[in-house]
N, CA, C and O atoms as a CHARMM CRD file, in Angstrom:
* protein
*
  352
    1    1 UNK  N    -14.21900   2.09700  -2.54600 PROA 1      0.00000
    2    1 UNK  CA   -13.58500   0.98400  -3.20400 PROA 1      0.00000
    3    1 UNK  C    -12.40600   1.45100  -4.06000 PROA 1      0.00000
    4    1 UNK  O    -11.42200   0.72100  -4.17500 PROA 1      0.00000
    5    2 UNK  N    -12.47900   2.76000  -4.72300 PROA 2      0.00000
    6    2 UNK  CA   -11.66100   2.96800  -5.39400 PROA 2      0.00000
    7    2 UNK  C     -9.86200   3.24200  -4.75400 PROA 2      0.00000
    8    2 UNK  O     -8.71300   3.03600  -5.14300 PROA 2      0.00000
    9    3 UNK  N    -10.67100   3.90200  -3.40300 PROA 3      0.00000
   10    3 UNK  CA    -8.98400   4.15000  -2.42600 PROA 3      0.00000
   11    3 UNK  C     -8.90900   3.22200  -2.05700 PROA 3      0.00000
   12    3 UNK  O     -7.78500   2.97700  -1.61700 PROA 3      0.00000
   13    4 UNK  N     -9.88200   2.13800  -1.95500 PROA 4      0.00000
   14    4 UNK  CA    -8.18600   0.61100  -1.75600 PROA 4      0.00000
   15    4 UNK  C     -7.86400  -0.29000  -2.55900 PROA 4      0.00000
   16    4 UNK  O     -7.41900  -1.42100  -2.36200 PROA 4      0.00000
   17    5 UNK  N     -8.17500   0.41200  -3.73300 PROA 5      0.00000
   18    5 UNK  CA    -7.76300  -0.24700  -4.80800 PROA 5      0.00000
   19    5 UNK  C     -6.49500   0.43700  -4.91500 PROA 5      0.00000
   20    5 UNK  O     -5.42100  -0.13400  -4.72700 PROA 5      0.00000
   21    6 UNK  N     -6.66500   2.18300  -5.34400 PROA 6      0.00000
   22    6 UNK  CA    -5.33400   3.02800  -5.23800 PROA 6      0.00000
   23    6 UNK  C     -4.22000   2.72100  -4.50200 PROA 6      0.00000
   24    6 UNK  O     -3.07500   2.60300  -4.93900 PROA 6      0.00000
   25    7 UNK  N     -4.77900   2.53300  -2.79900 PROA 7      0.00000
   26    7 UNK  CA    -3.20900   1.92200  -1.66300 PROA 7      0.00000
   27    7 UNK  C     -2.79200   0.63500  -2.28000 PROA 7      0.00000
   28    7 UNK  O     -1.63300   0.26300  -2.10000 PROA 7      0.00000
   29    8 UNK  N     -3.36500   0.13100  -2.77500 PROA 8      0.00000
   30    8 UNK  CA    -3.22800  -1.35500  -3.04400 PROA 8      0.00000
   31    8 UNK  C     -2.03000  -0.98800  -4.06500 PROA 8      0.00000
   32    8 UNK  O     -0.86500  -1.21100  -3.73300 PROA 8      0.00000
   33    9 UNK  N     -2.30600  -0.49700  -5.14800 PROA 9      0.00000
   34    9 UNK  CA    -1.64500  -0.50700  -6.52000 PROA 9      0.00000
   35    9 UNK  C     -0.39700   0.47500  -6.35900 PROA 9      0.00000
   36    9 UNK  O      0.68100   0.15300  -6.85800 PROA 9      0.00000
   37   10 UNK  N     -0.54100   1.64200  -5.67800 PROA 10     0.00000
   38   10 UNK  CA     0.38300   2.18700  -4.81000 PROA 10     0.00000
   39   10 UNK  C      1.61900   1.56600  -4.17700 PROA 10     0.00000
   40   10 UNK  O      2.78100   1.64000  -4.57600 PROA 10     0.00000
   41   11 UNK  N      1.12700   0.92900  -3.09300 PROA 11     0.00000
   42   11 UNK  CA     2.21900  -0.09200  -2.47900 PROA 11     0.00000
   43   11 UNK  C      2.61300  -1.23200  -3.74900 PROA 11     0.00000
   44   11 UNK  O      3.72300  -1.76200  -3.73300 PROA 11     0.00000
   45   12 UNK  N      1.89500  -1.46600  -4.53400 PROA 12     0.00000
   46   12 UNK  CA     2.58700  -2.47400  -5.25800 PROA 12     0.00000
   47   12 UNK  C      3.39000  -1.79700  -6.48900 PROA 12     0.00000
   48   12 UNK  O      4.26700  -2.40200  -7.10600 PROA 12     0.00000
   49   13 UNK  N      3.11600  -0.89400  -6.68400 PROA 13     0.00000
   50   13 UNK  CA     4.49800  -0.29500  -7.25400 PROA 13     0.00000
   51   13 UNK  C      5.03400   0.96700  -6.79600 PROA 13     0.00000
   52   13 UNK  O      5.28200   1.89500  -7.56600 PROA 13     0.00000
   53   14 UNK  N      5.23600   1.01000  -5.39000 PROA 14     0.00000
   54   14 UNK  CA     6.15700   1.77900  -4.73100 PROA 14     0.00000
   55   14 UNK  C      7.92100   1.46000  -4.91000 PROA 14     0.00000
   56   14 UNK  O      8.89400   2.21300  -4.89400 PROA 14     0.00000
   57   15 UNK  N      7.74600  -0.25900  -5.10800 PROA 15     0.00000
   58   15 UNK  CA     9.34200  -0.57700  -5.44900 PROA 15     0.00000
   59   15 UNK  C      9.67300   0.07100  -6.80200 PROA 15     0.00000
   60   15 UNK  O     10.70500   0.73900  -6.85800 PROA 15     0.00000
   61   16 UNK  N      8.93500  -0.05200  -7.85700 PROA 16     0.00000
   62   16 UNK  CA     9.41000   0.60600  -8.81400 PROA 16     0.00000
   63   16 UNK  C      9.60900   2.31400  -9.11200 PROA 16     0.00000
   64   16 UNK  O     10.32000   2.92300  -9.91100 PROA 16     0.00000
   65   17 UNK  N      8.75500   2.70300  -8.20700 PROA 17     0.00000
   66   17 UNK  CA     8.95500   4.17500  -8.42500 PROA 17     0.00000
   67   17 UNK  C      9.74100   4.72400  -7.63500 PROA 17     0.00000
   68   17 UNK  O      9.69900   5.95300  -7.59100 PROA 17     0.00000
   69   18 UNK  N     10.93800   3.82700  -6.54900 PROA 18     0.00000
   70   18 UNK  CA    11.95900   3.99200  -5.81700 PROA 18     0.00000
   71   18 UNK  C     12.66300   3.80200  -7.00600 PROA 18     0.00000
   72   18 UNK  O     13.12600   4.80100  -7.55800 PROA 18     0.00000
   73   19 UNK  N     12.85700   2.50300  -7.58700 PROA 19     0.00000
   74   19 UNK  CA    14.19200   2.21700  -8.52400 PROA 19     0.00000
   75   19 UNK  C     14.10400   2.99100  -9.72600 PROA 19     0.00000
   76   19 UNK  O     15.23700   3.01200 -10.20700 PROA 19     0.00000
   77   20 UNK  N     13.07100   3.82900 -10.65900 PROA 20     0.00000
   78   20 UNK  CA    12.87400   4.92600 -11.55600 PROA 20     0.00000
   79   20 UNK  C     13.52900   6.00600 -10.93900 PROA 20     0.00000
   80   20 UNK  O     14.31500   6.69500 -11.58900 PROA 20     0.00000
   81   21 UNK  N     13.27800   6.24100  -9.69400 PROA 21     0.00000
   82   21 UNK  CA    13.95000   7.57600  -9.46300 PROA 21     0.00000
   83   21 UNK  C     15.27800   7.63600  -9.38500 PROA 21     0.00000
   84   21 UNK  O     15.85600   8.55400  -9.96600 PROA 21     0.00000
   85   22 UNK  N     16.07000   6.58200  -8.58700 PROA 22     0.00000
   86   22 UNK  CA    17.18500   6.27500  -8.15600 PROA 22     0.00000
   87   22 UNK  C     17.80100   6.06200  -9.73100 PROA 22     0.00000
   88   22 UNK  O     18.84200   6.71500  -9.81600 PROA 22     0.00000
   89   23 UNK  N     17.58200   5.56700 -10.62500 PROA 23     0.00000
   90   23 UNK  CA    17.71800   5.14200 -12.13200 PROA 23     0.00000
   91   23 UNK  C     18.16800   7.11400 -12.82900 PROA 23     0.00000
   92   23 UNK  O     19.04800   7.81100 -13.33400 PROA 23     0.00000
   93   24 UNK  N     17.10500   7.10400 -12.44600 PROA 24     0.00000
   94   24 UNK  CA    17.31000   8.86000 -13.53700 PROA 24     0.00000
   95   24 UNK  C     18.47600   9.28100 -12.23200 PROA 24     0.00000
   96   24 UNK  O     19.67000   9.43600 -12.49200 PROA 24     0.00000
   97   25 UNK  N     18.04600   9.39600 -11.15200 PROA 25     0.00000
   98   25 UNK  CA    19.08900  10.82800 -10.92400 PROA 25     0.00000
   99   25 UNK  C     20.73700   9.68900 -10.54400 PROA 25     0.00000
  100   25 UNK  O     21.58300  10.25000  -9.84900 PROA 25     0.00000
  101   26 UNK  N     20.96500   8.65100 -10.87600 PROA 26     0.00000
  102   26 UNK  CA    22.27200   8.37200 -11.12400 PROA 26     0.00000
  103   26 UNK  C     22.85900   8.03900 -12.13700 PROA 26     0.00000
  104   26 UNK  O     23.98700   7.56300 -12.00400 PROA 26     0.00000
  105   27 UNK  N     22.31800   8.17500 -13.39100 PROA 27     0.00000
  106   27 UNK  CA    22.45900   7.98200 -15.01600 PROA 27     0.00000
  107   27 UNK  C     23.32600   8.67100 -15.34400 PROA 27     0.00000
  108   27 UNK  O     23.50700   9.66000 -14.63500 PROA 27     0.00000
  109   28 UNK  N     24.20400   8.47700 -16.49400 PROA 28     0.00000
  110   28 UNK  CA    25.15900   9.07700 -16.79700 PROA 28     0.00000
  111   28 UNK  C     24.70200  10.39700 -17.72200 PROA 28     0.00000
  112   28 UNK  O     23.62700  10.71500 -18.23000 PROA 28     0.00000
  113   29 UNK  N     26.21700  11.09900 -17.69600 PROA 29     0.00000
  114   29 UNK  CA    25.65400  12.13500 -18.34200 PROA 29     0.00000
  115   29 UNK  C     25.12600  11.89500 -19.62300 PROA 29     0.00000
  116   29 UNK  O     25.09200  10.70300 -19.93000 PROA 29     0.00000
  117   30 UNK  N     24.65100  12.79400 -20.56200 PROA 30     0.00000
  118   30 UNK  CA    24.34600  12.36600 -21.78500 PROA 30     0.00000
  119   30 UNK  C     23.62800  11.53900 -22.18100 PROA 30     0.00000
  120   30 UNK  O     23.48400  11.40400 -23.39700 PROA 30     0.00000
  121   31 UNK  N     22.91000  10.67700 -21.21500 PROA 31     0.00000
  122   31 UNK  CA    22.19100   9.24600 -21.19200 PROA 31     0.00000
  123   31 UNK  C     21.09000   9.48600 -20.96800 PROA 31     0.00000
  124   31 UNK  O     20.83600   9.90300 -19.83700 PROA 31     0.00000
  125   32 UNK  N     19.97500   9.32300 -21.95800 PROA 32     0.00000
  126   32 UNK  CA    18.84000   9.70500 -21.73200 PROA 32     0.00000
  127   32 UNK  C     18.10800   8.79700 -20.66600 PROA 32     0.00000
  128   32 UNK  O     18.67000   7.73100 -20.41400 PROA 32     0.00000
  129   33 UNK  N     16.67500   9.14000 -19.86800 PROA 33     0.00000
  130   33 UNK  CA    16.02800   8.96900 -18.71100 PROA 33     0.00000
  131   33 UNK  C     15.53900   7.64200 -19.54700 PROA 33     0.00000
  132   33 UNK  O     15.80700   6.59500 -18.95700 PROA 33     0.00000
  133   34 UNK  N     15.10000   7.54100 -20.38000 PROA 34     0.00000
  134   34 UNK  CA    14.62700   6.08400 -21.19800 PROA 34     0.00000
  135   34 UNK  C     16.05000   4.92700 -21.25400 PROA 34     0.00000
  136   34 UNK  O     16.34700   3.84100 -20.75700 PROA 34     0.00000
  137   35 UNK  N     16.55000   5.76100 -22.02400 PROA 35     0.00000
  138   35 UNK  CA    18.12500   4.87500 -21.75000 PROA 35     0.00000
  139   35 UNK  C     18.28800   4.29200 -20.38300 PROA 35     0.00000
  140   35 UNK  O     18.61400   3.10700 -20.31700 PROA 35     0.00000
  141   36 UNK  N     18.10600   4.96600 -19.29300 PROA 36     0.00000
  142   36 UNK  CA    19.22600   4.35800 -17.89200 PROA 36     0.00000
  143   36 UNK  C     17.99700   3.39900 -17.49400 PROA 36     0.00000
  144   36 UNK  O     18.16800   2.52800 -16.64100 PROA 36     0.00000
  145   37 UNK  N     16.75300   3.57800 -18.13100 PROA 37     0.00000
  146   37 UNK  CA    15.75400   2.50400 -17.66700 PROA 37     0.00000
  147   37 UNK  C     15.73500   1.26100 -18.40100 PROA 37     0.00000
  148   37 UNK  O     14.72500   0.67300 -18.01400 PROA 37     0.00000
  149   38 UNK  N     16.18600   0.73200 -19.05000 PROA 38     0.00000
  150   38 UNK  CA    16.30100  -0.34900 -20.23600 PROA 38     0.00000
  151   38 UNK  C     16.72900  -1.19500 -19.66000 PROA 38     0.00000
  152   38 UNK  O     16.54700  -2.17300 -20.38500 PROA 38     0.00000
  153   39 UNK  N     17.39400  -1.62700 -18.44600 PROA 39     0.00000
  154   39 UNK  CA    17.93300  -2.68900 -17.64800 PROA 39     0.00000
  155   39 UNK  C     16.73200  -2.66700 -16.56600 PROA 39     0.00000
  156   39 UNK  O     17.23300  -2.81200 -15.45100 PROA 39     0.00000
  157   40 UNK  N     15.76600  -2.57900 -16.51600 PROA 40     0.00000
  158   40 UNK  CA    15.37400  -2.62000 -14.99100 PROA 40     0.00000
  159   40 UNK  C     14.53300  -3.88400 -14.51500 PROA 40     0.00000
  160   40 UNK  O     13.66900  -4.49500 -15.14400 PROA 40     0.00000
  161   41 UNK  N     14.83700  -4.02500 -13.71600 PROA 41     0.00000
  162   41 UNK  CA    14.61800  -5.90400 -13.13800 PROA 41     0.00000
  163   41 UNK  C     12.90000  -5.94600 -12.67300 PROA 41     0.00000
  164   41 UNK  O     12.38400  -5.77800 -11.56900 PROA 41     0.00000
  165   42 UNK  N     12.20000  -6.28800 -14.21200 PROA 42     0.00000
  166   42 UNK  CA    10.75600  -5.84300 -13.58600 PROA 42     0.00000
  167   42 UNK  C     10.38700  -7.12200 -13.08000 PROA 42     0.00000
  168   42 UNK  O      9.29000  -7.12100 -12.52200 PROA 42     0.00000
  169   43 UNK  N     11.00700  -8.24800 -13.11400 PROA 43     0.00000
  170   43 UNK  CA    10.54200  -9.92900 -12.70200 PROA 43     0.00000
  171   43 UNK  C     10.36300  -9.35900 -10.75900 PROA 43     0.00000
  172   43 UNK  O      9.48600  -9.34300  -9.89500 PROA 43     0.00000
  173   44 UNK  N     11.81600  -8.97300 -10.91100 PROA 44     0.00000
  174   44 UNK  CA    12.48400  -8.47000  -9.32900 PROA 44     0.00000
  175   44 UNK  C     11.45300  -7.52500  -8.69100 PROA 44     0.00000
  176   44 UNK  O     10.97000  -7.93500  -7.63600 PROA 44     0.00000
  177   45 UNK  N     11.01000  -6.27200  -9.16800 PROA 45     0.00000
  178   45 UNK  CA    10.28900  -5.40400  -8.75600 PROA 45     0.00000
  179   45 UNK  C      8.98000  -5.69800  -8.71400 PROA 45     0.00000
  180   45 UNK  O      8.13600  -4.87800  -8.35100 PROA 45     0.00000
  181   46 UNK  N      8.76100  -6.67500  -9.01500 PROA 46     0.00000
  182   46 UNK  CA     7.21100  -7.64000  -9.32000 PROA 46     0.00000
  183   46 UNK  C      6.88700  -8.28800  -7.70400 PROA 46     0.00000
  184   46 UNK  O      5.89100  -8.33500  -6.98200 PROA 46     0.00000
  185   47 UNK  N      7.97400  -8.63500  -7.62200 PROA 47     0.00000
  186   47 UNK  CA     8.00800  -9.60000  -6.49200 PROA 47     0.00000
  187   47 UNK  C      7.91300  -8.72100  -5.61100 PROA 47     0.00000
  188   47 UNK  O      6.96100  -8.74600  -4.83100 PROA 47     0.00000
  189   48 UNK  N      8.93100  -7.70100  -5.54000 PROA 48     0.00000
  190   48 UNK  CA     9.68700  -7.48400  -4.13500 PROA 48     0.00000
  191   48 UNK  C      7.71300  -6.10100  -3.80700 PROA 48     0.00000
  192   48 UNK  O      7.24800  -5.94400  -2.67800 PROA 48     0.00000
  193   49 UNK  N      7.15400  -5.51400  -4.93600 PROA 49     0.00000
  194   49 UNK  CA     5.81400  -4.99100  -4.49100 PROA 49     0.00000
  195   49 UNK  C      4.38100  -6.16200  -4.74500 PROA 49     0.00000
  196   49 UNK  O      3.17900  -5.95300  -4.91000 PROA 49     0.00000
  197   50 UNK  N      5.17800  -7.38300  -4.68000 PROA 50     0.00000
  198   50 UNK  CA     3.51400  -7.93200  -4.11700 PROA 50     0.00000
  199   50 UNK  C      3.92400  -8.45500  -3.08000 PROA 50     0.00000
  200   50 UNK  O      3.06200  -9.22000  -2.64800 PROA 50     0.00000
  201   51 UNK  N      4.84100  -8.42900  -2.44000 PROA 51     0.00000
  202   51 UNK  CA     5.78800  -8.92000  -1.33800 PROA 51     0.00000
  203   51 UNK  C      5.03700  -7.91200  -0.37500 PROA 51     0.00000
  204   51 UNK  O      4.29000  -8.22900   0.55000 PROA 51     0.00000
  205   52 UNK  N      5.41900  -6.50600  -0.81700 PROA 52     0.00000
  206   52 UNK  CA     4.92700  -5.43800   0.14400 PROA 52     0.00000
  207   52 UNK  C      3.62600  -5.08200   0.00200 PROA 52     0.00000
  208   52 UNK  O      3.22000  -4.15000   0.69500 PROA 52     0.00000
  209   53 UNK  N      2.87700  -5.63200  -0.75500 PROA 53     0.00000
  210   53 UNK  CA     1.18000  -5.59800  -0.19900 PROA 53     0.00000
  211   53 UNK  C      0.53400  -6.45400   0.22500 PROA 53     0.00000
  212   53 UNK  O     -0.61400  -6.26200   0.62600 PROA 53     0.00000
  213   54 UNK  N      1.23000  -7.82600   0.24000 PROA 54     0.00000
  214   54 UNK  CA     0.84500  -8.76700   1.03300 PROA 54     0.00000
  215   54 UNK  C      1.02300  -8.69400   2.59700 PROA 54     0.00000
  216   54 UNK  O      0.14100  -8.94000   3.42100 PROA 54     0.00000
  217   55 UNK  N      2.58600  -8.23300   2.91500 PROA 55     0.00000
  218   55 UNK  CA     2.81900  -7.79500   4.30100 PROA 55     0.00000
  219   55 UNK  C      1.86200  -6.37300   4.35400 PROA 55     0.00000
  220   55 UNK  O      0.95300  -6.90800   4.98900 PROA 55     0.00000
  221   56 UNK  N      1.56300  -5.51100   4.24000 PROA 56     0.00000
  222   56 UNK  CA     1.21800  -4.61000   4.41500 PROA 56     0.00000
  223   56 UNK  C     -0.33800  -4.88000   5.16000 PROA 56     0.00000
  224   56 UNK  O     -0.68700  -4.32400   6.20200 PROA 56     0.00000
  225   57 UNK  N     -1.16400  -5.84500   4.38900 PROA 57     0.00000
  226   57 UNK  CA    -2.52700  -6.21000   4.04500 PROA 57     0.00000
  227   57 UNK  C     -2.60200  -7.37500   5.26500 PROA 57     0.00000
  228   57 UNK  O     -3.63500  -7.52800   5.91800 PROA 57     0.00000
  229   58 UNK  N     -1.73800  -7.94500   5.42700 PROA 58     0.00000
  230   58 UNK  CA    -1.51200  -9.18700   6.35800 PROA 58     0.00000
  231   58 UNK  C     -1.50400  -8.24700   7.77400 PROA 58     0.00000
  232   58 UNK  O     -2.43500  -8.14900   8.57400 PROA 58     0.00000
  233   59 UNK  N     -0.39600  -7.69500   7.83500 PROA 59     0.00000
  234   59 UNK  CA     0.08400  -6.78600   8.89600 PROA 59     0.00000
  235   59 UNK  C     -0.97500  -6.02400   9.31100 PROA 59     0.00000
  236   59 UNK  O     -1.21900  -5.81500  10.49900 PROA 59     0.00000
  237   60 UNK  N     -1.69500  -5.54600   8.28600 PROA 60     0.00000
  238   60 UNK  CA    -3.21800  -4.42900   9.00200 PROA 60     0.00000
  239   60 UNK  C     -4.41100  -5.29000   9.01800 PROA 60     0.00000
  240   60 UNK  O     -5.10100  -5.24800  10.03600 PROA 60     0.00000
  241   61 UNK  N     -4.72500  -5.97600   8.16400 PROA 61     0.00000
  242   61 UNK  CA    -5.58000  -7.24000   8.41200 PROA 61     0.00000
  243   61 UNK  C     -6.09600  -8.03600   9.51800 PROA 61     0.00000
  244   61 UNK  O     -7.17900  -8.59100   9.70000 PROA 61     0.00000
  245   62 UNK  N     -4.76200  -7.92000  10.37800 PROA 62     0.00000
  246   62 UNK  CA    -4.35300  -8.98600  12.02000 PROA 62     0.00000
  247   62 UNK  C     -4.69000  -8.47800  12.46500 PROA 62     0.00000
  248   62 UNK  O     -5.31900  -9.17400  13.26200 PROA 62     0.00000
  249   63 UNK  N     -5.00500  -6.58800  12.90900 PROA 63     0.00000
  250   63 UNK  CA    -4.50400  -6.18900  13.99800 PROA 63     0.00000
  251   63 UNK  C     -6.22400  -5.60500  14.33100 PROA 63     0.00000
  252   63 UNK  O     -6.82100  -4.61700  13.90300 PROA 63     0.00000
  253   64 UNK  N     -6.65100  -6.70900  15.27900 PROA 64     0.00000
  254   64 UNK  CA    -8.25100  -6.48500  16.07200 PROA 64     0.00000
  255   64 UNK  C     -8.40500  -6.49900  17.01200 PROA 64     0.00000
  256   64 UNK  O     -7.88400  -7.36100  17.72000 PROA 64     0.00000
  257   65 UNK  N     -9.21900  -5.52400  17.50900 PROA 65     0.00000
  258   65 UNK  CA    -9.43900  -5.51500  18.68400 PROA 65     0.00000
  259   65 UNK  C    -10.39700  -6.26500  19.40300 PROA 65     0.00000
  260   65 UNK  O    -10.73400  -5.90100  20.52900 PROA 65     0.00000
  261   66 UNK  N    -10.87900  -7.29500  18.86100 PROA 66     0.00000
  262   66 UNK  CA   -12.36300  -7.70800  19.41500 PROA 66     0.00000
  263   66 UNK  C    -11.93700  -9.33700  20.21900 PROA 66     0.00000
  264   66 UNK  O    -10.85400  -9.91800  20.28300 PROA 66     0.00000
  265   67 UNK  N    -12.88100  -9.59500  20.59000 PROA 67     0.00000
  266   67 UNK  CA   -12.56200 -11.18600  20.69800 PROA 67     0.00000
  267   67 UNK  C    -13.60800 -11.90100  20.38600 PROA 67     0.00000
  268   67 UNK  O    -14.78500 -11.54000  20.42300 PROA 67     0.00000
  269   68 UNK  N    -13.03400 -13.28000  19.96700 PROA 68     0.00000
  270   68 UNK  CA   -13.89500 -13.79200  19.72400 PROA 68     0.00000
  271   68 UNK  C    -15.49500 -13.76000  19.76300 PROA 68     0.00000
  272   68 UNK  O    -15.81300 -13.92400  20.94100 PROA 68     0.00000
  273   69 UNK  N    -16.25100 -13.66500  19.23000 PROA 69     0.00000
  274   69 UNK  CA   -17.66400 -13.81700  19.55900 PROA 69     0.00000
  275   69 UNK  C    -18.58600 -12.39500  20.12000 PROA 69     0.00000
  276   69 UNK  O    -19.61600 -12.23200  20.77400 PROA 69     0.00000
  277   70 UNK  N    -17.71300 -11.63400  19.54800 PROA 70     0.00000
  278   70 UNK  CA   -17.93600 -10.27900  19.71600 PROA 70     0.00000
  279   70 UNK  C    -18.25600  -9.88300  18.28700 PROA 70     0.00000
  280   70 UNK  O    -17.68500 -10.39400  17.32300 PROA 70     0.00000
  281   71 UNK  N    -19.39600  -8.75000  18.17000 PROA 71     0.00000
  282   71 UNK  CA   -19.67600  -8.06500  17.55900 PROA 71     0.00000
  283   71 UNK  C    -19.42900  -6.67000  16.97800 PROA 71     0.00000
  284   71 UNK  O    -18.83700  -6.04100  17.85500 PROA 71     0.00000
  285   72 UNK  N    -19.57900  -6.04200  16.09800 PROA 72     0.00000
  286   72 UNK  CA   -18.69200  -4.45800  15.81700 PROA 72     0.00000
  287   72 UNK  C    -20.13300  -3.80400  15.81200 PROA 72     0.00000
  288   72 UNK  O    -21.07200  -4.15300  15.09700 PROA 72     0.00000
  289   73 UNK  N    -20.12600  -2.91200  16.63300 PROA 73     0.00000
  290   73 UNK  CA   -21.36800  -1.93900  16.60200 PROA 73     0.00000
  291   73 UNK  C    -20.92900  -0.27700  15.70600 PROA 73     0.00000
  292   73 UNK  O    -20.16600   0.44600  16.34700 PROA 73     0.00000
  293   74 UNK  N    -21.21500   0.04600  14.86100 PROA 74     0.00000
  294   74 UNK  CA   -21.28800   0.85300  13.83100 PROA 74     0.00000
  295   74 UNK  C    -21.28000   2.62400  14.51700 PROA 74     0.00000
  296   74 UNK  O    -21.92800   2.99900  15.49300 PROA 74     0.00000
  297   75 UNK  N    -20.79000   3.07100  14.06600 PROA 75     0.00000
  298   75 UNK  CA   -21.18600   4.71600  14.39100 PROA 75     0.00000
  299   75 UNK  C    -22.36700   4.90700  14.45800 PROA 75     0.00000
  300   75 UNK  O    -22.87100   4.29600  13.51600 PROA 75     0.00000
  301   76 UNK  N    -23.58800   5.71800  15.38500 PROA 76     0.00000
  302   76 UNK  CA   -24.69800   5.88100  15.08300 PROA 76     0.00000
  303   76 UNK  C    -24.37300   7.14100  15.67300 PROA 76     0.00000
  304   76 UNK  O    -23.37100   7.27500  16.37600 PROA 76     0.00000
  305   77 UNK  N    -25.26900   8.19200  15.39400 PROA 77     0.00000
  306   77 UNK  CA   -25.92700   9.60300  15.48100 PROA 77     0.00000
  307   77 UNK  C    -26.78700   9.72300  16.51500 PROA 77     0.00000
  308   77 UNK  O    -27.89900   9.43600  16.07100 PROA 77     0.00000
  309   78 UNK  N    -26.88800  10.11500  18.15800 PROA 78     0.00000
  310   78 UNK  CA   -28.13100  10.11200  19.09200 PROA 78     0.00000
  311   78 UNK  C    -28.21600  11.14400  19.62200 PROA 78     0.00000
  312   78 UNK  O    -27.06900  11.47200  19.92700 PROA 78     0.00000
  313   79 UNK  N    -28.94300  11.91800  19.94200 PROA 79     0.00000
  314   79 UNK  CA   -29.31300  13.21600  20.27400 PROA 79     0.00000
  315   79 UNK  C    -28.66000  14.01800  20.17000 PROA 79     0.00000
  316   79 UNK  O    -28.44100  14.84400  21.05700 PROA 79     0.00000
  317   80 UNK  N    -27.94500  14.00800  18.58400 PROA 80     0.00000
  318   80 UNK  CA   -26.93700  14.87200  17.93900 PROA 80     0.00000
  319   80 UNK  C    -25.61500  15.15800  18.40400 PROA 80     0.00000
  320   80 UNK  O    -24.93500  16.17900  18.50000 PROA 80     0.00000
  321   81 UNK  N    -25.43300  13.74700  18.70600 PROA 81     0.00000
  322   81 UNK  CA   -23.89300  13.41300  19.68000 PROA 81     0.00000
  323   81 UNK  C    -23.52600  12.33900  18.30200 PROA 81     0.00000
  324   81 UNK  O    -24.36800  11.91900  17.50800 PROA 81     0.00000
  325   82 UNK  N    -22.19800  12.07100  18.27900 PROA 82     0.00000
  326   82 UNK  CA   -21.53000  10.88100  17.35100 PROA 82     0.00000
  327   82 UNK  C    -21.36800   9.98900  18.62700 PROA 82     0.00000
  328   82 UNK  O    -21.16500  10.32900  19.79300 PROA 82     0.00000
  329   83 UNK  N    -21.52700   8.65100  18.02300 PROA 83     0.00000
  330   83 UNK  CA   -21.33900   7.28500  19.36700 PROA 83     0.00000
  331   83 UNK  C    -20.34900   6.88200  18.35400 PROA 83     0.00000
  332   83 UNK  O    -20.66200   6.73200  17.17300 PROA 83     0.00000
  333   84 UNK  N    -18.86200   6.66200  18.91900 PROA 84     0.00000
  334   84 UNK  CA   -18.42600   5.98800  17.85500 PROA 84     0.00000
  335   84 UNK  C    -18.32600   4.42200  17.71300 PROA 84     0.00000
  336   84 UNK  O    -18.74500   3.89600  18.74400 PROA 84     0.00000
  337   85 UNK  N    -18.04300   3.80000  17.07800 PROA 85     0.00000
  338   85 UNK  CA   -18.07000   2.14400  16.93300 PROA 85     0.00000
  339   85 UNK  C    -17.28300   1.68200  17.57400 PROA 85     0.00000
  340   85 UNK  O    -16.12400   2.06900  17.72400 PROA 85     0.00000
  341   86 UNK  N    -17.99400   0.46400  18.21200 PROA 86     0.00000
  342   86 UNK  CA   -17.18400  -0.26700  19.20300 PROA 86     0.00000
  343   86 UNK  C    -17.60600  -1.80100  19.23500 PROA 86     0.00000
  344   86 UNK  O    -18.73600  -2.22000  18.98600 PROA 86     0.00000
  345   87 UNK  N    -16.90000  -2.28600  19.45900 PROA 87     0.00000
  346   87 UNK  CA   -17.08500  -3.70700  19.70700 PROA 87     0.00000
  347   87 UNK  C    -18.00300  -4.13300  20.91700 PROA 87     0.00000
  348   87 UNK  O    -17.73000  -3.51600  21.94600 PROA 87     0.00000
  349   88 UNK  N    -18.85100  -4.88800  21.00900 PROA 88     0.00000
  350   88 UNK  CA   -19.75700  -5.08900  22.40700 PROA 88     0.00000
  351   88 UNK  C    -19.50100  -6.59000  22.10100 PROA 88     0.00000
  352   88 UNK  O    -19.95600  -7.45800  22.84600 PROA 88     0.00000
């Protein structure tokens, strides 16, 4: 539970830790790393990473292999072979 909480929170502020970086290494000289951050569009960066965990979550969410009325059969362990999971 905790790693998809992490991807989750990850992707949702991946926009900002693009525009922090891009922020420091084009700041002026003399301008401290706090300084060149004092403008930064967090309404904007709000959006644009729940934007990208919604597509992200939507996008991997969709993508099944089963059909309808089908079941997911689980990994099981049989005469010390792995069966892996499959849909029946």
């Amino acid at each position: 539970m905790i790693r998809v909480f992490l991807e989750v929170m990850t992707l949702f502020f991946l926009p900002t830790l693009i525009y922090v970086a891009f922020a420091i290494a084009t700041r002026r000289p003399g301008l401290s790393a706090l300084a060149a951050l004092d403008r930064m569009p967090v309404f904007v960066l709000s959006i644009l990473g729940a934007g990208l965990v919604t597509g992200v979550l939507a996008l991997l969410g969709s993508e099944g292999t089963g059909k309808p009325g089908q079941a997911y059969e689980p990994a099981v362990m049989k005469d010390g072979k792995l069966i892996p999971g499959h849909m029946r």
